[in-house]
PAZAPA-4460 file (N, C-alpha, C; in steps of 0.05 Angstrom, whole numbers, plus 32768, in hexadecimal, padded with zeros to 4 digits):
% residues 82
    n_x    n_y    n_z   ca_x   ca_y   ca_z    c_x    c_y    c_z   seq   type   mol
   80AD   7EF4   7F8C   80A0   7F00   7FA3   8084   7F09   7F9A     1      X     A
   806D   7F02   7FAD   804F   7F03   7FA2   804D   7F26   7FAB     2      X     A
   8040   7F35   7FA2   802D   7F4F   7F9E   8033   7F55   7FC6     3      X     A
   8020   7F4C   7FCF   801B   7F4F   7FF1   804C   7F52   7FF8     4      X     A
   804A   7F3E   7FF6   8066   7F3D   7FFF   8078   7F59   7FF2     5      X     A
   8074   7F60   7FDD   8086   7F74   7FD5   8078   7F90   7FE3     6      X     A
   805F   7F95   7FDF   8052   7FAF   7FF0   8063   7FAC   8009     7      X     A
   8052   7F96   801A   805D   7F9C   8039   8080   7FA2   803A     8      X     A
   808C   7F9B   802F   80A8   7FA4   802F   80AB   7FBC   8027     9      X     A
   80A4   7FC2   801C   80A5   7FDF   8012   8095   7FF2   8025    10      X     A
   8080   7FEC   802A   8072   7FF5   8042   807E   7FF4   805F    11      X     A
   8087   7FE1   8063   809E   7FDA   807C   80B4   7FEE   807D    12      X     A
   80BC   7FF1   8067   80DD   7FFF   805E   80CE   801E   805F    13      X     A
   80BB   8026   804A   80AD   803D   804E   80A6   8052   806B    14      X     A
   809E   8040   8072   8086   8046   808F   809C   8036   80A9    15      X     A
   80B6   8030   80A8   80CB   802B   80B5   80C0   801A   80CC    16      X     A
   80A9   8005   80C5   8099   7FEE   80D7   80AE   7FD7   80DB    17      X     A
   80BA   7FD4   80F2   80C3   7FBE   80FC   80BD   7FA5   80FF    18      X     A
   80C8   7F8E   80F2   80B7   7F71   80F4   80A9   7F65   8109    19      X     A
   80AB   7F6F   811B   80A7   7F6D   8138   808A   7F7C   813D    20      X     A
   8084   7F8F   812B   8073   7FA5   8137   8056   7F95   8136    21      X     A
   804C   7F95   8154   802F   7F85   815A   8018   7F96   8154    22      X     A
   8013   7FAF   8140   7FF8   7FB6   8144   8002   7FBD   811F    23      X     A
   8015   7FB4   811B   8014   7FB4   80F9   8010   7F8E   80E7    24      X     A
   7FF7   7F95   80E0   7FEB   7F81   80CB   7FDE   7F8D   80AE    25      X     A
   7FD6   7F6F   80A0   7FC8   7F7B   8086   7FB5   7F8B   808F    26      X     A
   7FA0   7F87   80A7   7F8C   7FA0   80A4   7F90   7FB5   80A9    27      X     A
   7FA2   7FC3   80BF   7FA7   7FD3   80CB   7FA8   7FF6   80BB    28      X     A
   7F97   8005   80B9   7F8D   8018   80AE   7FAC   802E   80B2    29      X     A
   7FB9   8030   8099   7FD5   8030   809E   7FD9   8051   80A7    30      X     A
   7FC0   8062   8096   7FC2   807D   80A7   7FB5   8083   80BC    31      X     A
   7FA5   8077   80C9   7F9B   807A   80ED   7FAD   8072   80FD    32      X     A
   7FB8   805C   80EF   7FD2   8054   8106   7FE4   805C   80FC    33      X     A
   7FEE   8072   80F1   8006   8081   80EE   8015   807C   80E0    34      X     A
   801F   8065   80D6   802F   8063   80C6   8033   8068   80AE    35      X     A
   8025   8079   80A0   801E   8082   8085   8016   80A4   8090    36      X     A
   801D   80B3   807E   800F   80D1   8080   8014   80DC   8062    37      X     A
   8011   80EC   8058   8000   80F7   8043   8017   80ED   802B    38      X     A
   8030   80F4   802E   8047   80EC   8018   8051   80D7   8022    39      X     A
   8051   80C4   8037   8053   80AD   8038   803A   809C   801E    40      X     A
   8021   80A7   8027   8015   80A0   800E   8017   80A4   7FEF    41      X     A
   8021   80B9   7FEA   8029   80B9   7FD9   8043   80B6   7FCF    42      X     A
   8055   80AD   7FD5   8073   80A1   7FD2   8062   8083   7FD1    43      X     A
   8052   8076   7FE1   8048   805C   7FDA   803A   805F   7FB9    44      X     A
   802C   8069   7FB1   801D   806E   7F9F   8032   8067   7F85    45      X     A
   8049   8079   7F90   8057   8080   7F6E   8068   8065   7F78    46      X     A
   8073   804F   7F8D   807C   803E   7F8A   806C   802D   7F79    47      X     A
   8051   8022   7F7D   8047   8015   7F78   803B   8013   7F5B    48      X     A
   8041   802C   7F53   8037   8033   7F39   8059   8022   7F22    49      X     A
   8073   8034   7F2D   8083   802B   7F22   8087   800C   7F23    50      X     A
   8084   8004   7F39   8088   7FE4   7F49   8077   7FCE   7F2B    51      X     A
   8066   7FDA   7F37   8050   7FCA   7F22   804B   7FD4   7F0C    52      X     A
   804D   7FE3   7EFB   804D   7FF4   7EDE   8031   7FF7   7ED9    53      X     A
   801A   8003   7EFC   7FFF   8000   7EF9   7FFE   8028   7EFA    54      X     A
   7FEC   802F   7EF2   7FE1   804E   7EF9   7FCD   8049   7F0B    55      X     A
   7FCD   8060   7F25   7FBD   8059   7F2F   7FB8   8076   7F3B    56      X     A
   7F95   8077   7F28   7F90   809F   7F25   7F78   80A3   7F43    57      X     A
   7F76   80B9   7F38   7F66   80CB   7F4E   7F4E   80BB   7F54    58      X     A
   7F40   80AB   7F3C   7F2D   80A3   7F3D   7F27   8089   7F52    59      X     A
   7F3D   8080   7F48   7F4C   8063   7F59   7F4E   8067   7F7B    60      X     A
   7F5B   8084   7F80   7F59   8081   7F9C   7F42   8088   7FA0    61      X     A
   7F25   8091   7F9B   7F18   8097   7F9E   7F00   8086   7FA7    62      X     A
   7EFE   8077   7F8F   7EEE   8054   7F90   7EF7   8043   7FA1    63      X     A
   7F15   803E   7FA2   7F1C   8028   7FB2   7F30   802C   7FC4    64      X     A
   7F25   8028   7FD9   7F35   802D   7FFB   7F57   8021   7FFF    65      X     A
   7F5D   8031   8004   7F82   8029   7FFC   7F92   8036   801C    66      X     A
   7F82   8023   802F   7F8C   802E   804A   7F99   8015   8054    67      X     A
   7F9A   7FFD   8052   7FA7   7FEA   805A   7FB6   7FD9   8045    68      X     A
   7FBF   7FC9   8052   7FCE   7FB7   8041   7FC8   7FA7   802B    69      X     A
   7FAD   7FA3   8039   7FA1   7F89   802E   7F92   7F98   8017    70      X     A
   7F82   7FAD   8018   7F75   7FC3   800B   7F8B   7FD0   7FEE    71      X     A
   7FA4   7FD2   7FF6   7FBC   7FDA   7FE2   7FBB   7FC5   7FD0    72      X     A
   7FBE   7FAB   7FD8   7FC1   7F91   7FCF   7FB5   7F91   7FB2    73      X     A
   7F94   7F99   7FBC   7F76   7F93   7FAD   7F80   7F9A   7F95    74      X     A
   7F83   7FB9   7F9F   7F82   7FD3   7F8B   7F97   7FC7   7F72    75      X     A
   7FAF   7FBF   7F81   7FC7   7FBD   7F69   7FC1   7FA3   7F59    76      X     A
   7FB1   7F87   7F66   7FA9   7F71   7F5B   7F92   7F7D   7F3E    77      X     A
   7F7D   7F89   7F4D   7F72   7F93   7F3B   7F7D   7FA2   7F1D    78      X     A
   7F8D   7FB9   7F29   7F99   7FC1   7F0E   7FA3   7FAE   7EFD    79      X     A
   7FB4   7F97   7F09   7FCA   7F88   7EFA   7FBA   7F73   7EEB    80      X     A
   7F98   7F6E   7EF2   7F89   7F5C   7EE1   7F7E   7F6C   7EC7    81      X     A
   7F86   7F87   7EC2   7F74   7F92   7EAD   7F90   7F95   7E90    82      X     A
***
């Protein structure tokens, strides 16, 4: 299973998004449209950290925008090239 495919499931399962649901995509800014709020984000964080054996610090959310799917993607691709 590629990177994108394992987030969104976990994000799906997380944020309890139905396959069906029409205003959820990779861009969709996951805390304006609700489905994410403050320890939703961070329960994503520490998944993604364990998931992928990446750290991902203060600095990290800071520099790089981690509000959509596609944006999560970057971040964890990124880590996993260094």
């Amino acid at each position: 299973m590629d990177i994108r495919s394992i987030i969104d499931r976990e994000l799906r399962a997380l944020c309890q998004i139905e396959d069906d649901d029409p205003d959820y995509d990779e861009d969709v800014n996951l805390f304006d449209a609700g489905y994410l709020n403050s320890l939703g984000g961070v329960k994503l964080m520490a998944f993604l950290e364990e998931r992928f054996s990446i750290e991902i610090s203060q600095r990290d959310l800071i520099l790089y925008p981690m509000n959509t799917l596609r944006e999560i993607c970057a971040v964890v691709e990124r880590k996993l090239e260094r």
